[in-house]
C-alpha positions as a Markdown table, in Angstrom:
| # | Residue | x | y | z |
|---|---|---|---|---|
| 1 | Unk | 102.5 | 68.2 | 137.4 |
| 2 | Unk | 100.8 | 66.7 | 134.6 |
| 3 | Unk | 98.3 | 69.9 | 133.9 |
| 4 | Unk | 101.7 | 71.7 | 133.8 |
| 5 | Unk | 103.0 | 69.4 | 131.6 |
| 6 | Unk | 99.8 | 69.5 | 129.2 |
| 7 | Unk | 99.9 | 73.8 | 129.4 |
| 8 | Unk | 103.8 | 73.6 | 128.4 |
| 9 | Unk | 103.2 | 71.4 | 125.6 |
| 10 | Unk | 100.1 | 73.2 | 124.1 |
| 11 | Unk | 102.3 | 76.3 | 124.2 |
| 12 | Unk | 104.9 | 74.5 | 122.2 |
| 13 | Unk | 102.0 | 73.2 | 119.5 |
| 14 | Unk | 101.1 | 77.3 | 118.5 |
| 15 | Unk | 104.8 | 78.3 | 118.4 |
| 16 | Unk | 105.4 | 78.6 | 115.1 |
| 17 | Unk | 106.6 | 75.7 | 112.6 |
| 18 | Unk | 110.2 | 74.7 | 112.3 |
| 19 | Unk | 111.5 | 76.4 | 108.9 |
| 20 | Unk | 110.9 | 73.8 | 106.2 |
| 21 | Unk | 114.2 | 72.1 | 104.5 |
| 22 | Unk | 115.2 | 71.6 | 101.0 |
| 23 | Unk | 114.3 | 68.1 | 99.7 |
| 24 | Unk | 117.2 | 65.7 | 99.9 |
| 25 | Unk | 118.4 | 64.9 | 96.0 |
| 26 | Unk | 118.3 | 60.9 | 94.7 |
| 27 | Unk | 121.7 | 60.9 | 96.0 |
| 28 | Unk | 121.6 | 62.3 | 99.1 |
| 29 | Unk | 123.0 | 65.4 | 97.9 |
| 30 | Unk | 122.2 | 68.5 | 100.5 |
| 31 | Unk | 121.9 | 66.4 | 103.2 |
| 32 | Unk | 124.7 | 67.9 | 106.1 |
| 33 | Unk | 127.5 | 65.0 | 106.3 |
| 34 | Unk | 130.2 | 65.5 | 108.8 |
| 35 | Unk | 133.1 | 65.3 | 106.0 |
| 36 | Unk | 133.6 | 66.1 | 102.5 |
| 37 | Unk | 131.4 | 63.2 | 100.3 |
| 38 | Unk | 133.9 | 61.8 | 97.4 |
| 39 | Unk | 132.5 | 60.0 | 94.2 |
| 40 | Unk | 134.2 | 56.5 | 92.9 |
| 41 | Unk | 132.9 | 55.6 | 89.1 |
| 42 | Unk | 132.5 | 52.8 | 88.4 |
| 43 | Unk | 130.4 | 49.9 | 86.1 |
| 44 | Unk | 128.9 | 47.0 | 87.1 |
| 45 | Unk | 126.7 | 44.6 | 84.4 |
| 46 | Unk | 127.4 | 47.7 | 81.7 |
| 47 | Unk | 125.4 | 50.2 | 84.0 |
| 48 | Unk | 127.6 | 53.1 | 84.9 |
| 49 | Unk | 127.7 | 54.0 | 88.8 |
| 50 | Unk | 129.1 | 55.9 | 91.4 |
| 51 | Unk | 130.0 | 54.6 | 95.0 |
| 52 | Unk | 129.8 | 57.7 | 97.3 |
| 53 | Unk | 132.6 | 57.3 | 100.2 |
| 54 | Unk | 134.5 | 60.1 | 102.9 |
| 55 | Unk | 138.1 | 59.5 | 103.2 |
| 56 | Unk | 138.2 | 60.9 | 106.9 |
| 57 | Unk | 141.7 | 61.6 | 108.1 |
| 58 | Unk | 143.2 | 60.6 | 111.8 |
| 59 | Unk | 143.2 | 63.1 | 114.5 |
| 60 | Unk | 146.8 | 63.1 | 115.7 |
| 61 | Unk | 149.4 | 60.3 | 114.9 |
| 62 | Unk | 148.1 | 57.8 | 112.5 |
| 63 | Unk | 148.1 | 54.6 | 113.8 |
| 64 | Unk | 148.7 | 52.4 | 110.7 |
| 65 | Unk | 145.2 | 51.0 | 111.1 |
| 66 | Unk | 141.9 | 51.3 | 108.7 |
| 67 | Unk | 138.6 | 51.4 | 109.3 |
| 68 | Unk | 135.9 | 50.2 | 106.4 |
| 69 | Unk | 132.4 | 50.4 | 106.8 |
| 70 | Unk | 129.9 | 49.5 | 104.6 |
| 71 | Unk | 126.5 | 50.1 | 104.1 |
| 72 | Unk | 123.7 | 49.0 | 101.3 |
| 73 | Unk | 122.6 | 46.7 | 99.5 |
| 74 | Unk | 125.6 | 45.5 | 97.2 |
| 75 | Unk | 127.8 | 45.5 | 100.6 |
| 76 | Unk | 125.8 | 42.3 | 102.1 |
| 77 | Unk | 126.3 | 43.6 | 105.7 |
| 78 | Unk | 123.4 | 41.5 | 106.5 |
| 79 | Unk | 125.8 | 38.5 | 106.3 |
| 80 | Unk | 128.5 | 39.8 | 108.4 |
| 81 | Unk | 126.1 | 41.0 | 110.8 |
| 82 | Unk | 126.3 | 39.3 | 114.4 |
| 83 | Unk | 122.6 | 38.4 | 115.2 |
| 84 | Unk | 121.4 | 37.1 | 118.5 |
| 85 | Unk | 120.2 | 33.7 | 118.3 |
């Protein structure tokens, strides 16, 4: 099994490389999200920003219920975060 395993992979190694990708932007811009990426301006210390976000509608019925996630540095989800102890 294993010398099989070994052949398979070495055939796999001189296949041909995987097509190479355009470089993701400083923003993440080109990189495949699931939903339409909006664009909130805003200023923070007199630097102007932008908070990226995707306002992702309910399948079905809405509930009435919202959903926030955060992520980065400015969100502090380190201190929300449950950690084991």
């Amino acid at each position: 099994m294993l010398l099989a395993a070994g052949a398979a992979r070495a055939e796999n190694e001189t296949s041909e490389p995987a097509p190479a990708t355009e470089p993701l932007g400083i923003a993440l811009e080109g990189f495949p999200y699931p939903y339409p990426v909006n664009l909130f301006p805003l200023s923070q210390e007199g630097e102007r920003l932008r908070v990226a976000y995707m306002d992702v509608a309910p399948n079905g019925d809405a509930n009435g219920r919202i959903v926030l996630l955060l992520h980065g540095t400015e969100s502090a989800a380190g201190r929300h975060a449950i950690r084991p102890p």
